[in-house]
C-alpha angles and dihedrals in degrees: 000000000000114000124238123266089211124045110232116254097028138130100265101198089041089041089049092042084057093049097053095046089039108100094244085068092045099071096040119107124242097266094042085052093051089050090051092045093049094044083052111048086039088058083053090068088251098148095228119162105159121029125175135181141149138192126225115244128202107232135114090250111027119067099186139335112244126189119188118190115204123189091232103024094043119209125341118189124190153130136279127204121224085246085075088083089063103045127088101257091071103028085062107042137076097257088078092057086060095051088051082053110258102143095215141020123192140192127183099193101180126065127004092331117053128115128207095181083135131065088220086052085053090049094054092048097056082046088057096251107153093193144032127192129177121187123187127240114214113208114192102201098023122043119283122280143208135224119191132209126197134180140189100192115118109260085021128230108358112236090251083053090070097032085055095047084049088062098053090040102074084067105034078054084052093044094042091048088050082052086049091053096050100052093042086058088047096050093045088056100044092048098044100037096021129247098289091039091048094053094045085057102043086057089051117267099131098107118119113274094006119140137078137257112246130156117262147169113246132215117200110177127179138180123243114231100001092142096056087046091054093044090052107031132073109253091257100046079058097049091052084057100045094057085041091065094035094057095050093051096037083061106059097026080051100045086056101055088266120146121204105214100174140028097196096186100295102351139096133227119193148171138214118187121145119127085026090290100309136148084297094066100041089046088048092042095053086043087056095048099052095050091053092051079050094058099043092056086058087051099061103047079062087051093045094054085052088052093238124134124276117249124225138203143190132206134202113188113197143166143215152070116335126172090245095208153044129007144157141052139327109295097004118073136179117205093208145134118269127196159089084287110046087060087045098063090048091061091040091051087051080059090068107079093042091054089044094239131131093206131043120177125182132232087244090062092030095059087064083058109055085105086042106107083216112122109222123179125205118244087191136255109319121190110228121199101257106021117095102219124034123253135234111242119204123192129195127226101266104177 
């Protein structure tokens, strides 16, 4: 028989308070945290049959992560954008009361009471819930939040019901703020090292000089023109293209394990390593590249019917042994990737204009590829600043 999370007898909203503040709370996630919470206030007799919340995150696409809970449909996670403040669902719904500061919103929606002001309102009652209830959340330190409350139960919560629940919302608001912070620090990290960055750092590994030396396949992008586009367009305008760009190349570079670690004006730094470097890495690196050269071509016929100028890129794939980790000052660190070739594929990638190719790969990175059913095609032994004997350059077919 399965305890109970509640002794009997005792005080629900204190009990609960002590749960969400207990350790064993603590290291739950957000949607772990909301089952518990639920188990816990539906052993304490609430009638709850429908409970919703979300916390805001700090990151350029997600707004905030929600997760609604619902008696026959269980439990639903997911993630809101940032244009979910401008769409219907939220302009006409009481979430939006408890941004603009109102600390609870209420709505009976059975007998002569009920209020349907609200097209969610409309949607539980077709469903059978007698009673709605929103509180706010106020973050001190995030944007304020919500949590939601339905019922089914004929007459609806008791008045004690929501006092009770009161009681219990001033620390699940400091808990669920904890659980904001922490996944604001994990999205700033994600979107400004990179996922695998990110995670190195989060399980400490951001100390100076800290890292390892692997093999690895290197991506080294750059825009064609940038400077003329920056000596002729508004900021902005240059800026639109640049993303643009960025986001055309992040996809593919992104779908094949790849992980982007630097934007450098209008170039790309990534890095492919996964099966220490191998033959994996180099076939997924090449994919990615042309894909994003792909992408780049369809681009620009949309550009083109805007009558806008084509953008051009070019792509030096490269491999070897790079120091995968931190680097930089006191009190400003780059979690990056250091070596010879690294600053090969730059000056490969610079070959590129003057051979008239979009894409240049190395023999290094050519010989992981000979099972590789990927036609490439030697553009001859080039001399590169820095390197003692020339090296042999190889292109692909891009239409």
């Amino acid at each position: 028989m399965t305890p109970p999370l509640l002794d009997p007898g005792t005080d629900w909203p204190l009990a609960i308070s002590t749960w969400l503040t207990s350790s064993a709370s603590r290291g739950l996630d957000l949607s772990a945290l909301v089952e518990g919470l639920v188990a816990r206030l539906d052993e304490a007799g609430l009638p709850l049959d429908r409970l919703a919340l979300s916390v805001p995150t700090k990151h350029p696409e997600l707004y905030v992560r929600a997760v609604n809970w619902h008696r026959e449909r269980g439990l639903e996670a997911r993630t809101r954008g940032h244009d979910i403040r401008d769409s219907p669902v939220y302009l006409e719904s009481p979430i939006r009361l408890i941004h603009r500061g109102a600390d609870r919103v209420r709505r009976r929606l059975e007998g002569p009471e009920a209020s349907f002001d609200f097209p969610v309102c409309r949607d539980l009652a077709a469903e059978g819930f007698t009673d709605y209830a929103v509180f706010a959340l106020p973050f001190c330190h995030q944007p304020r939040s919500f949590v939601s409350l339905a019922t089914r139960r004929s007459g609806g919560f008791s008045d004690a019901e929501l006092l009770g629940f009161e009681r219990v919302r001033d620390v699940l608001t400091l808990r669920l703020e904890l659980q904001a912070a922490t996944l604001a620090a994990e999205s700033l990290l994600e979107v400004y090292l990179g996922r695998n960055a990110a995670r190195r750092v989060a399980e400490g590994a951001f100390m100076r000089g800290s890292g390892e030396v692997l093999p690895a396949a290197i991506f080294f992008c750059d825009m064609r023109g940038f400077t003329s586009l920056s000596d002729t367009r508004r900021p902005e305008e240059v800026v639109r293209v640049l993303d643009g760009v960025f986001d055309r190349v992040a996809a593919p570079v992104h779908a094949h394990g790849g992980e982007i670690l630097k934007f450098i004006g209008d170039a790309v730094l990534a890095v492919f390593t996964q099966e220490d470097g191998g033959p994996a890495a180099c076939a997924a690196a090449l994919t990615a590249a042309r894909e994003a050269l792909d992408a780049v071509d369809r681009w620009n016929l949309e550009r083109a019917e805007r009558g806008e100028d084509p953008i051009g890129l070019g792509i030096a794939l490269h491999r070897g042994d790079v120091f995968y980790g931190n680097v930089g000052a006191q009190g400003r660190l780059d979690f990056t990737v250091i070596g010879a070739v690294v600053n090969e594929a730059s000056r490969v990638e610079a070959l590129c204009k003057a051979l008239g190719v979009s894409l240049l790969v190395t023999e290094a990175l050519r010989a992981q590829l000979r099972a590789v059913d990927t036609p490439l095609v030697s553009v001859g032994r080039h001399a590169l600043r820095g390197v003692a004997e020339p090296v042999e350059l190889f292109t692909a077919a891009h239409p």
